[in-house]
C-alpha positions in Angstrom: -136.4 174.6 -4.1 -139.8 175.8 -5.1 -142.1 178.1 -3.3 -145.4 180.1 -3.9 -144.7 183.7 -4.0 -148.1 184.2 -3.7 -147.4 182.6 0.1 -144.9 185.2 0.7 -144.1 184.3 4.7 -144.4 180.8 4.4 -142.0 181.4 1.3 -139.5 183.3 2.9 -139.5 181.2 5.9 -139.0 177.8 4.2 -136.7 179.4 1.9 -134.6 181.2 5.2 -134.4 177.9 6.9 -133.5 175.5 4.0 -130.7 178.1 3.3 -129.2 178.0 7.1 -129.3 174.2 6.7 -127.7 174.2 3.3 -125.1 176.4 4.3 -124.4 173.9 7.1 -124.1 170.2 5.1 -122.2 173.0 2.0 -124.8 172.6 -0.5 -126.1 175.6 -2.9 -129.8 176.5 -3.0 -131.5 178.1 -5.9 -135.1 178.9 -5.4 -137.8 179.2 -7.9 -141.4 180.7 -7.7 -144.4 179.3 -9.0 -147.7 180.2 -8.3 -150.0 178.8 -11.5 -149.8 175.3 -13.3 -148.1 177.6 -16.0 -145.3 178.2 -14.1 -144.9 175.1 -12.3 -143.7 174.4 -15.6 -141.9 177.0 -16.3 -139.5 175.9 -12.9 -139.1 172.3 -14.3 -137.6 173.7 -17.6 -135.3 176.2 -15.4 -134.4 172.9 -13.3 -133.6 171.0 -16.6 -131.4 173.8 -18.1 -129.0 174.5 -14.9 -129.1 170.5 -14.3 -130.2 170.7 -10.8 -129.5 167.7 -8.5 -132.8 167.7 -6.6 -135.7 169.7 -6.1 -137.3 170.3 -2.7 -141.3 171.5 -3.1 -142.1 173.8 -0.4 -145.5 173.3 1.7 -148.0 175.2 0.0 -152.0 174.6 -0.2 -152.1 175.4 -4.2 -148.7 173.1 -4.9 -150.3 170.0 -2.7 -153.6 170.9 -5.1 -151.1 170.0 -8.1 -149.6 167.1 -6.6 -149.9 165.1 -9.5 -148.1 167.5 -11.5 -145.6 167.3 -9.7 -145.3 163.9 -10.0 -145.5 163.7 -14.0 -142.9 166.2 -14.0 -140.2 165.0 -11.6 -141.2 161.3 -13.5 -140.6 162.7 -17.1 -137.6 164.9 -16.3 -135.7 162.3 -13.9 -135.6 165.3 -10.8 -135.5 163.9 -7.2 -138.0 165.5 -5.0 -138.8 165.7 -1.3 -141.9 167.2 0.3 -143.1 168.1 3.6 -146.0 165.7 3.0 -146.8 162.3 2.5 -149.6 163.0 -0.2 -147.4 163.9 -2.9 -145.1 160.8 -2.3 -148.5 158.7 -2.5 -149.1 160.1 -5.9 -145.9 159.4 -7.4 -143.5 161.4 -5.5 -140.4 160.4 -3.9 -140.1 160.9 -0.6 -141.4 163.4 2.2 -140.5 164.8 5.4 -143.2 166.2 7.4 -145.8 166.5 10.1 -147.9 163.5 10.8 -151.2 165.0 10.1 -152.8 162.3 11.7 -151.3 162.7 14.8 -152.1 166.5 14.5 -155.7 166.1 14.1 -155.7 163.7 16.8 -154.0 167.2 19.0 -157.1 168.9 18.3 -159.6 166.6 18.9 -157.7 166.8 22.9 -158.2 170.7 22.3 -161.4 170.6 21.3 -162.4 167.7 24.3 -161.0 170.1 26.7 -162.8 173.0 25.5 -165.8 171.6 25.4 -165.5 170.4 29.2 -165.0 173.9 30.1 -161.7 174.6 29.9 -160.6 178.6 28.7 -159.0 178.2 24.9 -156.5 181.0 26.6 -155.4 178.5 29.5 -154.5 175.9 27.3 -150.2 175.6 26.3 -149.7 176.1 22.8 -148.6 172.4 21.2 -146.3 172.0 18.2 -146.1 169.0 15.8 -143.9 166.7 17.7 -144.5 163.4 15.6 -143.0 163.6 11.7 -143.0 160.4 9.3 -140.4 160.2 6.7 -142.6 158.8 3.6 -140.6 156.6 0.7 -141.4 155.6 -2.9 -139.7 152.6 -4.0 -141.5 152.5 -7.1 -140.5 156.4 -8.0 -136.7 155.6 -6.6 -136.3 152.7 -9.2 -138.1 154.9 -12.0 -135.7 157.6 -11.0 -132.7 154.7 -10.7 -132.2 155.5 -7.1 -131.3 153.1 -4.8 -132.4 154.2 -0.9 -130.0 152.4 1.4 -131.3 150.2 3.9 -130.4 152.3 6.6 -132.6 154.6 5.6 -135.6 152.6 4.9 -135.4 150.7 8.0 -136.1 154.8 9.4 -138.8 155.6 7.2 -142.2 155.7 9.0 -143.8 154.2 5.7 -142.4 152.7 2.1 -144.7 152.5 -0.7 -143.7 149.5 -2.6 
């Protein structure tokens, strides 16, 4: 997995739960840091040299600013990725796992209405993400010589052919 290191809590926290759930399906996790362009590239190399299976990109505001790097770079070096959003799969990426943003921004437009109606901000339950899309590239997967079973594409939210 990559993270920022620069985003130490997010970091830690992405890094402390992918380990739990890696320790439960038996895979081994090896995270690298990046936090420039320079050392984005520096991770890829690492991935190349130790042959990793799969790369996971951590949610981070500077790594979904280089989105397109990331997708050159898992193209050229033949890496399966996964991301917790569905812009990097739109440029080039292969899949993602994440929070409908859509449906989020809808949540606070129902915050904000209620607010402005008069209700206290303090008053109002706390709301998590409860709606996530799965996000597929077809396009990557056969670049990458991938074949998603149909099982799994007959879950995904959304397929870009």
């Amino acid at each position: 997995m990559l993270v920022n290191p620069a985003n130490a809590r997010n970091a830690e926290t992405t890094l402390g739960d992918l380990q739990k759930a890696a320790r439960i399906i038996g895979l081994q996790i090896y995270a690298l840091n990046a936090s420039t362009s320079r050392e984005i590239d520096a991770a890829f190399a690492t991935l190349l040299r130790d042959r990793s299976d799969a790369l996971f990109v951590a949610s981070d505001g500077f790594f979904h600013s280089r989105r397109v790097q990331f997708a050159i770079l898992t193209a050229r070096d033949k890496i399966p990725a996964a991301y917790g959003d569905r812009d990097y799969v739109a440029a080039g990426g292969l899949m993602s796992y994440g929070t409908d943003f859509a449906d989020t921004f809808r949540q606070v437009g129902v915050y904000t209405g209620k607010i402005l109606k008069g209700a206290k901000p303090a008053d109002l339950p706390v709301a998590q993400s409860t709606k996530f899309e799965l996000v597929i590239n077809l396009q990557t997967a056969s670049a990458l010589g991938l074949t998603i079973p149909e099982t799994v594409l007959a879950t995904a939210d959304e397929v870009i052919q």
